[in-house]
Every structure is written in structure tokens, then in C-alpha cells.
N, CA, C and O of each residue as an XYZ file, in Angstrom:
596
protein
N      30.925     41.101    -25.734
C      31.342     41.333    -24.389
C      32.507     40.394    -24.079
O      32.431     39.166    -24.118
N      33.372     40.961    -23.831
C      34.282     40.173    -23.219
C      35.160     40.393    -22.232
O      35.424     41.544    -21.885
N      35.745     39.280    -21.636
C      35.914     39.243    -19.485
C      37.526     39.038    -19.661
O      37.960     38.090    -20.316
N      38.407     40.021    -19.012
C      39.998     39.906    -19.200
C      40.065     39.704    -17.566
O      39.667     40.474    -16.691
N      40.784     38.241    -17.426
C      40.786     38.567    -15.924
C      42.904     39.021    -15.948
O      43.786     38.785    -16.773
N      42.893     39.691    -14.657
C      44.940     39.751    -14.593
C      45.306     38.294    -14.366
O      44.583     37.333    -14.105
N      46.761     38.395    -14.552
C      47.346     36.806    -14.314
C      47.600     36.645    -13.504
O      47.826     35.502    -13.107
N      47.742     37.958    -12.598
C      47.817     37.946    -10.982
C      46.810     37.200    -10.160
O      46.893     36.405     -9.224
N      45.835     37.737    -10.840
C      44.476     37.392     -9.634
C      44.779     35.702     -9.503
O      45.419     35.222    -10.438
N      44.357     34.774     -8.399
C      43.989     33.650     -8.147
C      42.731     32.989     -8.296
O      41.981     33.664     -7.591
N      42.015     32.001     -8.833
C      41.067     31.673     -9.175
C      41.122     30.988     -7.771
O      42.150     30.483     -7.317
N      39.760     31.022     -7.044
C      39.927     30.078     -5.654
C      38.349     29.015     -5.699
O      37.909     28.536     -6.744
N      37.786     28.852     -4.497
C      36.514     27.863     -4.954
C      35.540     29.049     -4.290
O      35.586     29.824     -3.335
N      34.408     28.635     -5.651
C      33.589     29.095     -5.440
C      32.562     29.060     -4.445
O      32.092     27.940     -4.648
N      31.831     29.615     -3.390
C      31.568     29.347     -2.725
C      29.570     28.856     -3.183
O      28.845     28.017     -2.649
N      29.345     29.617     -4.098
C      27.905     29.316     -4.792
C      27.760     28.100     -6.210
O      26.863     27.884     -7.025
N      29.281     27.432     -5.954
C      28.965     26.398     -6.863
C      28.348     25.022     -5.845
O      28.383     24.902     -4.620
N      27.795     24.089     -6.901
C      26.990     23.153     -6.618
C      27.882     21.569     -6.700
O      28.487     20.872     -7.514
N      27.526     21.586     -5.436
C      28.463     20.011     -5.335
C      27.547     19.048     -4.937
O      26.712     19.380     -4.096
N      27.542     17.967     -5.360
C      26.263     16.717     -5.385
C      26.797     15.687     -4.698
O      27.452     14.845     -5.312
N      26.594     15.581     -3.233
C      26.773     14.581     -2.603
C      26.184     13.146     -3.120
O      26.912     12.166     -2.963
N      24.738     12.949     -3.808
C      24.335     12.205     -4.218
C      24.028     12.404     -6.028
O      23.790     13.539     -6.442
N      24.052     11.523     -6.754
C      24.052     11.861     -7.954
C      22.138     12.026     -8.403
O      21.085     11.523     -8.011
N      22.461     12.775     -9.163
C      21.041     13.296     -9.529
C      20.438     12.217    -10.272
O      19.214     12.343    -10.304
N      20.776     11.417    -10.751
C      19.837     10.286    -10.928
C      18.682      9.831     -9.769
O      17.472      9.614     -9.838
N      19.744      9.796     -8.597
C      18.827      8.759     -6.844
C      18.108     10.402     -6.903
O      16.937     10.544     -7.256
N      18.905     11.477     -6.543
C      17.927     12.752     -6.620
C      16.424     12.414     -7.201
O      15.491     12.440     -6.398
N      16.218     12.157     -8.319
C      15.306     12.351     -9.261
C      14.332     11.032     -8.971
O      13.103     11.098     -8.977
N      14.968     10.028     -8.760
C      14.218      8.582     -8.610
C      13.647      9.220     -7.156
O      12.484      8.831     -7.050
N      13.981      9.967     -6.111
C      13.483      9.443     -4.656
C      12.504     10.734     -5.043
O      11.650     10.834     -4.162
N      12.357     11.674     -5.987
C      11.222     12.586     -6.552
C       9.982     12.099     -6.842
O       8.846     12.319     -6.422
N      10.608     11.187     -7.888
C       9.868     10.401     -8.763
C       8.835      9.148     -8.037
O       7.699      8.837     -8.396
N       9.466      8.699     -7.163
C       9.194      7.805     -5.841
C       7.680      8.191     -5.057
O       6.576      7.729     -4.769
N       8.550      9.403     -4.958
C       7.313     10.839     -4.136
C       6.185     11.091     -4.523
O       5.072     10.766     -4.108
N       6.664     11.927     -5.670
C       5.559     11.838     -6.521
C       4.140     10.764     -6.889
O       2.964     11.073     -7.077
N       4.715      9.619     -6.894
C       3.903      8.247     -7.176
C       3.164      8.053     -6.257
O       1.943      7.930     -6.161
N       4.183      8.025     -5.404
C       2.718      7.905     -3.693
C       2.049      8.669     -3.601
O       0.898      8.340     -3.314
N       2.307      9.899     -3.755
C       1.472     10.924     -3.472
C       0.131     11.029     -4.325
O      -0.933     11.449     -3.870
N       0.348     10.562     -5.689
C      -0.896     10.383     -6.396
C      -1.425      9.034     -5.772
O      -2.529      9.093     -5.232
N      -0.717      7.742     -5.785
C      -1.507      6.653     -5.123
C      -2.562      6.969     -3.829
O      -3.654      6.444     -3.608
N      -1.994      7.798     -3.212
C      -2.436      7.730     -1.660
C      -4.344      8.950     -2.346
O      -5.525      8.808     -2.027
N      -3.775      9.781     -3.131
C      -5.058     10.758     -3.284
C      -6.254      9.693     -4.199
O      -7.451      9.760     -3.917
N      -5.780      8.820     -5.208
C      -6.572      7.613     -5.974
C      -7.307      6.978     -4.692
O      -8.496      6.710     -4.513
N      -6.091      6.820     -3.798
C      -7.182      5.881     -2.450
C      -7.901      6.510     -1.870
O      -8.976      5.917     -1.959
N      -8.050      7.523     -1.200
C      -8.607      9.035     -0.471
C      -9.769      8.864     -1.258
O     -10.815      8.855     -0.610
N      -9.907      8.666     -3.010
C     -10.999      9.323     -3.417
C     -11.785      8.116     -3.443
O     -12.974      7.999     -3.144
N     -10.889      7.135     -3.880
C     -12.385      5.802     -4.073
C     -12.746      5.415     -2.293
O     -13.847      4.870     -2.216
N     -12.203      5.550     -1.198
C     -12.794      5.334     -0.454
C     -13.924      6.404     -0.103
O     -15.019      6.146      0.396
N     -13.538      7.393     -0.389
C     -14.586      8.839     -0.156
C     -16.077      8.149     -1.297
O     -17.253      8.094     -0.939
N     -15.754      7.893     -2.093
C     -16.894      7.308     -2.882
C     -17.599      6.379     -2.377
O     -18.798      6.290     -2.112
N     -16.489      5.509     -2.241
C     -16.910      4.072     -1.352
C     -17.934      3.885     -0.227
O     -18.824      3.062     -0.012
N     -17.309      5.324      0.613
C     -17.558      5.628      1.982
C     -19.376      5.413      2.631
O     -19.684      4.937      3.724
N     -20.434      5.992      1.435
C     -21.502      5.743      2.522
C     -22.047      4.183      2.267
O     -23.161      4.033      2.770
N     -21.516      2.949      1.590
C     -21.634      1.876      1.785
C     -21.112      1.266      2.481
O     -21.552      0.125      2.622
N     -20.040      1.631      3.200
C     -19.291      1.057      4.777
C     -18.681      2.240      5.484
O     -17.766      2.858      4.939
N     -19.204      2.638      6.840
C     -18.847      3.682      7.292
C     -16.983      3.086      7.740
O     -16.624      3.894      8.596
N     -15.809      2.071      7.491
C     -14.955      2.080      8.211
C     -13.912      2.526      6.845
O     -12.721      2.740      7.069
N     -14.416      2.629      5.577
C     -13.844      3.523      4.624
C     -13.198      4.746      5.181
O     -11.980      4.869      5.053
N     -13.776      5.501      5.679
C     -13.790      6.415      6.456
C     -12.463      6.538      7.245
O     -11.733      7.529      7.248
N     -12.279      5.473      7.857
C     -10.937      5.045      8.739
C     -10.086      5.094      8.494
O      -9.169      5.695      9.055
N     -10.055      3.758      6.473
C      -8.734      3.835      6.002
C      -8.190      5.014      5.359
O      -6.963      5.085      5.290
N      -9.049      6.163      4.766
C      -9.050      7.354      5.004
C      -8.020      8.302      5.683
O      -7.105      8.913      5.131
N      -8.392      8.293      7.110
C      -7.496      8.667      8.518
C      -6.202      7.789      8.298
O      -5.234      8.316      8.847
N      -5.914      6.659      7.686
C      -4.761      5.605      7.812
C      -3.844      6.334      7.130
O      -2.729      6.821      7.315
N      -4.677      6.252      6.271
C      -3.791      7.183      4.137
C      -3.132      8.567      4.958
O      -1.944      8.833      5.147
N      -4.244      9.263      5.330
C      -3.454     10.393      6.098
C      -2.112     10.694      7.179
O      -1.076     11.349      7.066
N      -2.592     10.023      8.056
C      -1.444      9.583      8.409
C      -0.073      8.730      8.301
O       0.981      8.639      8.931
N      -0.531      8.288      7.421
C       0.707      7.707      6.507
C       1.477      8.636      5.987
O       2.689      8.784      6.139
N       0.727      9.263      5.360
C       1.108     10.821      4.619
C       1.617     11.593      5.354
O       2.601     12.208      4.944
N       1.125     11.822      6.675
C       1.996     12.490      7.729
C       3.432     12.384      7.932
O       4.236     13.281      7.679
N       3.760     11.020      8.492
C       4.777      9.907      8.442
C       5.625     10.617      7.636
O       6.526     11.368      8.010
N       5.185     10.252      6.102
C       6.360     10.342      4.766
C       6.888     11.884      4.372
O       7.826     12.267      3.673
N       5.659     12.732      5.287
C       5.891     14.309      5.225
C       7.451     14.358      5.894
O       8.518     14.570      5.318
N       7.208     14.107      7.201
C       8.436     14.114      8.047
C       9.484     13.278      7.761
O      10.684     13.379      8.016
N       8.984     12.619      7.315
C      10.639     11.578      7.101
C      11.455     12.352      5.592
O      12.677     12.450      5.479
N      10.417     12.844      4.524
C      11.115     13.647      3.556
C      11.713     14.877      4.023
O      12.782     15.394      3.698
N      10.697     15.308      4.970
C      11.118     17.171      5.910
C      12.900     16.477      6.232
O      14.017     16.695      5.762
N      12.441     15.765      7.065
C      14.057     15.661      7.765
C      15.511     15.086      6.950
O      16.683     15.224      7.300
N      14.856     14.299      5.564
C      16.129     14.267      4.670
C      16.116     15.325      3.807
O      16.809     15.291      2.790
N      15.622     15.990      3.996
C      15.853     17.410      2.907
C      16.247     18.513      3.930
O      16.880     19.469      3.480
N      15.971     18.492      5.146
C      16.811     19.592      5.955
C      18.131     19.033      6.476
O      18.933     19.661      7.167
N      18.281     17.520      5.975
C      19.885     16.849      6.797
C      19.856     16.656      7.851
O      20.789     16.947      8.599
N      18.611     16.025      8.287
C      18.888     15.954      9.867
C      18.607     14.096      9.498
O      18.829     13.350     10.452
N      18.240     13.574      8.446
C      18.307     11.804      8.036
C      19.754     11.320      7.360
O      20.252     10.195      7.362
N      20.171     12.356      6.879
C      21.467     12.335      5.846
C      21.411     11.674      4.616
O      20.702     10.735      4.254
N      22.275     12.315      4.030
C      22.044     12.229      2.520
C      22.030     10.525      1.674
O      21.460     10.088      0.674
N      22.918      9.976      2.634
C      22.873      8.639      2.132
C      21.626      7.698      2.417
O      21.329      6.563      2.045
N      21.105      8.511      3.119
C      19.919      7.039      3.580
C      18.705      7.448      3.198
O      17.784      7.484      4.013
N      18.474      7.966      1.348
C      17.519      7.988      0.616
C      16.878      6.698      0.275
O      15.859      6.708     -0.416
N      17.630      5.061      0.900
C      17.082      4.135      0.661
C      15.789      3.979      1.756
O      14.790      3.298      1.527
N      16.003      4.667      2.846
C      14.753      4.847      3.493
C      13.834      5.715      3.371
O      12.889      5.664      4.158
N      13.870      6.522      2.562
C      12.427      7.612      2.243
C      11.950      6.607      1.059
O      10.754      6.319      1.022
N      12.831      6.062      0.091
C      11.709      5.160     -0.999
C      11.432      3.527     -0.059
O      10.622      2.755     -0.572
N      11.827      3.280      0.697
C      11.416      2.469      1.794
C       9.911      2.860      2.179
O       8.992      2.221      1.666
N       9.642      3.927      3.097
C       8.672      4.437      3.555
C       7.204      4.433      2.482
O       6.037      4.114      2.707
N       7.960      4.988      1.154
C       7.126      5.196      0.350
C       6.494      4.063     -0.250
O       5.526      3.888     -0.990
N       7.293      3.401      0.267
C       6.803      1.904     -0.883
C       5.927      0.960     -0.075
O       5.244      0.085     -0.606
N       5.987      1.216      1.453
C       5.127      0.641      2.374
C       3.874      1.461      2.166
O       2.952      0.788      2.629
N       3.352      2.745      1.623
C       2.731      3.604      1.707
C       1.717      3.235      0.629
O       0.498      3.399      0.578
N       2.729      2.598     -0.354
C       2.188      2.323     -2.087
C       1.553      1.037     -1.648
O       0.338      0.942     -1.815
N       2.325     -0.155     -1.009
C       1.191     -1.324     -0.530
C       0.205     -0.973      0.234
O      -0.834     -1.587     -0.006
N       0.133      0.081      1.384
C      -0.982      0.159      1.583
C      -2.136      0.894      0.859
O      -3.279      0.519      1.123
N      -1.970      1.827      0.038
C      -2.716      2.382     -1.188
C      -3.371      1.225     -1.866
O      -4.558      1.411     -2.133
N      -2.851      0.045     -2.212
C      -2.862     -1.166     -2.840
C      -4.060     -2.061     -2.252
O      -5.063     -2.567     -2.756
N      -3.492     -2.029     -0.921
C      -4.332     -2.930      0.059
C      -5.655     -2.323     -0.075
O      -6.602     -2.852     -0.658
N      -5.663     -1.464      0.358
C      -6.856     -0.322      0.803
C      -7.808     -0.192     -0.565
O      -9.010     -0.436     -0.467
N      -7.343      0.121     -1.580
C      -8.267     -0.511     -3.276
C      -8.596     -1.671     -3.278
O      -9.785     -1.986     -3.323
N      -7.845     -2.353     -3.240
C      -8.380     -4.055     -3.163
C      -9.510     -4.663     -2.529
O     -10.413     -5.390     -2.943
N      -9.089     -3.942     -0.890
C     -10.527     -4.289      0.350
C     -11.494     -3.050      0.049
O     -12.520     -2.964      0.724
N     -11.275     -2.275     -0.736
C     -12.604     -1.276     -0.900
C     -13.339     -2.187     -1.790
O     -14.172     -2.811     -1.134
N     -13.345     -2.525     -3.143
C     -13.577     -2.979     -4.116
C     -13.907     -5.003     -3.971
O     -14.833     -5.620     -4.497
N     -12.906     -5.508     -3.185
C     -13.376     -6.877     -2.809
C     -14.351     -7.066     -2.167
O     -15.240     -7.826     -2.554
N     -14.401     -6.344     -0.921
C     -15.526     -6.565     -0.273
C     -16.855     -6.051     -0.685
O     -17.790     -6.407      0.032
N     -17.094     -5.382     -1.568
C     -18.112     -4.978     -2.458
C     -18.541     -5.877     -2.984
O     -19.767     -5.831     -3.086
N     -18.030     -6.814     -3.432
C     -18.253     -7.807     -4.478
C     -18.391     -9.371     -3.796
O     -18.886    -10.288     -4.452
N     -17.926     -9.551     -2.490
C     -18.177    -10.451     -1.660
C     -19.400    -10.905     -0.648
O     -19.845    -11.979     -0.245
N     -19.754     -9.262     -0.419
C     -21.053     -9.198     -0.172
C     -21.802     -9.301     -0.685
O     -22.761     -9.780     -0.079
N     -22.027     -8.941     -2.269
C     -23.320     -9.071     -3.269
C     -23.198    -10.502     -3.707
O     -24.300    -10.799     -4.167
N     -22.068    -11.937     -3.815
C     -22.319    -12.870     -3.371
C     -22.520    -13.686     -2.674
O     -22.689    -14.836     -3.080
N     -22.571    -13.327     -1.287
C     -23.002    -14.195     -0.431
C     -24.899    -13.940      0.118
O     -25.532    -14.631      0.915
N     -25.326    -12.836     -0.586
C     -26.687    -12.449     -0.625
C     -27.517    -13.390     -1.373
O     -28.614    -13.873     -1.093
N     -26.393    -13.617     -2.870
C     -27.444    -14.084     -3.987
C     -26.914    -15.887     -4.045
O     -27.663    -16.456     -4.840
N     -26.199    -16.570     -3.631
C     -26.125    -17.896     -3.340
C     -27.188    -18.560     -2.049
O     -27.390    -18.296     -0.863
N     -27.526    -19.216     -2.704
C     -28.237    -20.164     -1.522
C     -27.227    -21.661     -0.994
O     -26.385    -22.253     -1.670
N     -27.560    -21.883      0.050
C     -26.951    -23.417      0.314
C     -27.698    -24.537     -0.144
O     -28.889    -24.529      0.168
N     -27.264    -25.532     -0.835
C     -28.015    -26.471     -0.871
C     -28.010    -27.613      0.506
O     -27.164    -27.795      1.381
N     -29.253    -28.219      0.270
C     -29.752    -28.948      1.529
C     -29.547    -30.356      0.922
O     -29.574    -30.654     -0.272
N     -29.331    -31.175      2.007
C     -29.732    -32.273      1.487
C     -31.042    -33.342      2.252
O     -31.124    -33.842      3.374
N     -31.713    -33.373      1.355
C     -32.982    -33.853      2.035
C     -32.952    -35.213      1.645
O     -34.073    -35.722      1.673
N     -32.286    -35.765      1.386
C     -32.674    -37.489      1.083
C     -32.582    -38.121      2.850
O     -32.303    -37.599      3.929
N     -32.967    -39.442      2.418
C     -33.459    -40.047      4.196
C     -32.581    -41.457      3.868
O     -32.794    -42.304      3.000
N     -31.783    -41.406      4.631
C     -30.808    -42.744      5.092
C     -31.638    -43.936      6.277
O     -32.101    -43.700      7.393
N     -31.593    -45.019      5.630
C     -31.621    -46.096      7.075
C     -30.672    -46.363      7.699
O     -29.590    -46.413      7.114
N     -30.771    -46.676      9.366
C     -29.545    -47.005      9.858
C     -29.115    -48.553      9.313
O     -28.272    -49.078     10.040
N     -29.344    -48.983      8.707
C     -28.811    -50.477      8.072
C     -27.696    -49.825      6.909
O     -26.616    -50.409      6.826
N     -27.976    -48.437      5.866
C     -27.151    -48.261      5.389
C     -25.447    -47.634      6.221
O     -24.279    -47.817      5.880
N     -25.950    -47.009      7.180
C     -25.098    -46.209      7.891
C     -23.806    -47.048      8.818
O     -22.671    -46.582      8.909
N     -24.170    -48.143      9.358
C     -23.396    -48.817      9.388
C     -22.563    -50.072      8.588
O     -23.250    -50.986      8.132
N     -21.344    -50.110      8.448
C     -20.767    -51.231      7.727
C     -21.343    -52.324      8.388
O     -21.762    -52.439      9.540
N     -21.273    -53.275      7.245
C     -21.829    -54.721      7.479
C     -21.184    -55.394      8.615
O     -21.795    -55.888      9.563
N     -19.646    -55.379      8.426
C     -19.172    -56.193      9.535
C     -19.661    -55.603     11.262
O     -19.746    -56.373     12.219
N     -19.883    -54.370     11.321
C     -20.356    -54.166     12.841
C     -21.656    -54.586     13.129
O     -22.043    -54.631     14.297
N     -22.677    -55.032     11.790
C     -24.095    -54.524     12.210
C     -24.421    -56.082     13.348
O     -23.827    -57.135     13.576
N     -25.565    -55.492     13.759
C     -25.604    -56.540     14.999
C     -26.538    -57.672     13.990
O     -27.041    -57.595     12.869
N     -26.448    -58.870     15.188
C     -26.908    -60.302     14.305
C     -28.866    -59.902     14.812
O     -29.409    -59.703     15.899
N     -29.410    -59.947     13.288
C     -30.601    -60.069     13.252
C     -31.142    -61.319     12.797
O     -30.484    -62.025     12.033
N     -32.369    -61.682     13.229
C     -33.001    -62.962     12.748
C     -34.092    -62.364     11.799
O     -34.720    -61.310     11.907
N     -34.137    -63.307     10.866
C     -35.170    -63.079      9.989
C     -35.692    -64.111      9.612
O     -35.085    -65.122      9.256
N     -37.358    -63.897      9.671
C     -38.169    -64.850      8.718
C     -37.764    -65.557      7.858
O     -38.548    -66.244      7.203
């Protein structure tokens, strides 16, 4: 098959070619970004769902994750329809990365406090039962003048 164009015709711009305001590398990283949270945030969702009938406020951070998720929905909605603009992909992996510490946080206090409670059950305090005189308790130079036998 082959395409003879005339020498007349003018080659002009295409109107269905692809022009990359941002280079597909940041493209792919603020994907890649996405992606990550989005599994972090469902890892947290599930161990607190597990977590959940040993502290009913699991439950909460739960509602947090979600709405977080909400948040990062809209802030991606609006740089992908151009209403954030194309350059300020440093704030959607911004967002995301506050999203990833709290994923972080939220494992940590599921799992710490599990383990903080089952030691403070099984330690006892020690006491101290020994018996002091007041002759030891005060230094010599204050003690008052006694007579003795």
C-alpha cells in the first residue's frame, strides 16, 4: 500500500495529535503516586475492619481513610478536568502523601495499642514495704539535740 500525497497540497497541524504539556514521566509518577495510596488506604480499611470489634473507635479511623479518599478523589477529579492546572501535580502527590502518613499512623495505633494494653494488664507495680525511722530520714546536722543515758 502506498500514500502519494500532490506537492500542492499543504501539510498543516494536526488537530488529533498529542501535545504533552507535562512530560510523561511526572504523568506516570503522579499515577504511580495514586495508585500507592489507594492500596495503602484499602491495607488500612482492612486491618482496622479486623481490628474493629476490639475497639469500637477503629471504626472512626475507618470514616477518616474515607474521607481522605474523598478529598484525593476531588483534588485528582479537578487536575484531570483542568480546573487545578497542569503544573501543580506537586499538589495531588502532596495530598497523597499526607494520605500515606495517615495510612501509616492509623497501622501503627491499630497494632500499638494492642500490644500496650496486653502490657499494662500483665505487669504489676512493685511496692515498697521496708519501714524507715525518723532518725534515718533526717540529716544529722538538723536532728534536734537529744539526751541520752
Amino acid at each position: 500500500m502506498t500514500f502519494k500525497m500532490s506537492t500542492s497540497e499543504t501539510v498543516g497541524v494536526d488537530s488529533n495529535a498529542i501535545y504533552h504539556e507535562l512530560s510523561p514521566k511526572i504523568v506516570l509518577t503522579v499515577r504511580v503516586v495514586n495508585a500507592l495510596t489507594l492500596l495503602m488506604v484499602l491495607i488500612a480499611v482492612i486491618l482496622c475492619f479486623v481490628q474493629g470489634h476490639k475497639n469500637g473507635s477503629y471504626y472512626l479511623l475507618v470514616c477518616n481513610l474515607i474521607i481522605s479518599m474523598v478529598v484525593s478523589t476531588f483534588v485528582n477529579w479537578w487536575y484531570r478536568s483542568g480546573d487545578l492546572g497542569s503544573e501543580k501535580y506537586w499538589f495531588v502527590i502532596l495530598v497523597s502523601a499526607v494520605i500515606m502518613f495517615q495510612c501509616i499512623s492509623t497501622d501503627v495505633y491499630v497494632f500499638k495499642e494492642e500490644t500496650s494494653v496486653q502490657s499494662l494488664t500483665t505487669v504489676t507495680p512493685s511496692m515498697n514495704t521496708s519501714t524507715a525511722e525518723w532518725s534515718t530520714m533526717i540529716p544529722p546536722s538538723t536532728r534536734p539535740f537529744i539526751f541520752s543515758n
